[in-house]
C-alpha angles and dihedrals in degrees: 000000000000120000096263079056093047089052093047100051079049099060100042078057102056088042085054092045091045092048089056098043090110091060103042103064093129100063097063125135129144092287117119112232101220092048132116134172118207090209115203106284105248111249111228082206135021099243126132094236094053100033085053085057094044085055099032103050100057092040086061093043093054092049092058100045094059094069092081101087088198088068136074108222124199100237111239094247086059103047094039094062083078097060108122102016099098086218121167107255098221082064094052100042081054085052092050099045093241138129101212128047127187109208115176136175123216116202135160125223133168087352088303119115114216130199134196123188144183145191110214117195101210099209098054096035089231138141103232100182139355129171131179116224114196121190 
């Protein structure tokens, strides 16, 4: 799924959340509904190449996805400050008060790079997409 996919299957999303939010009262926290955090794509190794596509890819995610004025994004200085801690993301998109959350890995094999990616939805604690990229 390519990046004008990705914010498709967002926004039918948020028009889905936004539908149901009359049967759903029980489920409220502080978390905004229309909310996602692109959160720094894991490094299998510690090499310059890889780590500039771990940090390159989500910042231009997140770019990209702010361009839809009907969603709250996690600005990159917030949701890098989570690079390197290993931390749940359920936890983190709690912390940062977000539904969604876009966790990714970057690893290299055989001179190919692979990418994984997920969409996490915070509340119910789901996987609502992934998809694995190889070049």
């Amino acid at each position: 799924m390519d990046l004008k996919n990705l914010k498709r299957h967002l926004e039918a999303r948020l028009r889905q959340s936004r539908s149901s939010e009359g049967i759903e009262p029980a489920i409220r926290a502080p978390i905004s509904e229309d909310s996602i955090a692109v959160l720094p794509f894991e490094c299998e190794r510690e090499e310059a190449d890889i780590e500039f596509l771990s940090d390159g890819i989500p910042e231009n995610i997140i770019h990209t996805l702010s361009r839809i004025r009907a969603l709250r994004v996690i600005p990159r200085t917030s949701a890098f400050r989570y690079k390197g801690r290993g931390l749940d993301p359920v936890k983190a998109g709690r912390e940062l008060g977000v539904r969604l959350v876009l966790v990714g890995r970057v690893r290299e094999r055989a001179g190919h790079v692979e990418i994984t990616t997920e969409l996490i939805d915070c509340i119910e604690e789901a996987q609502l997409w992934g998809e694995k990229y190889a070049r």
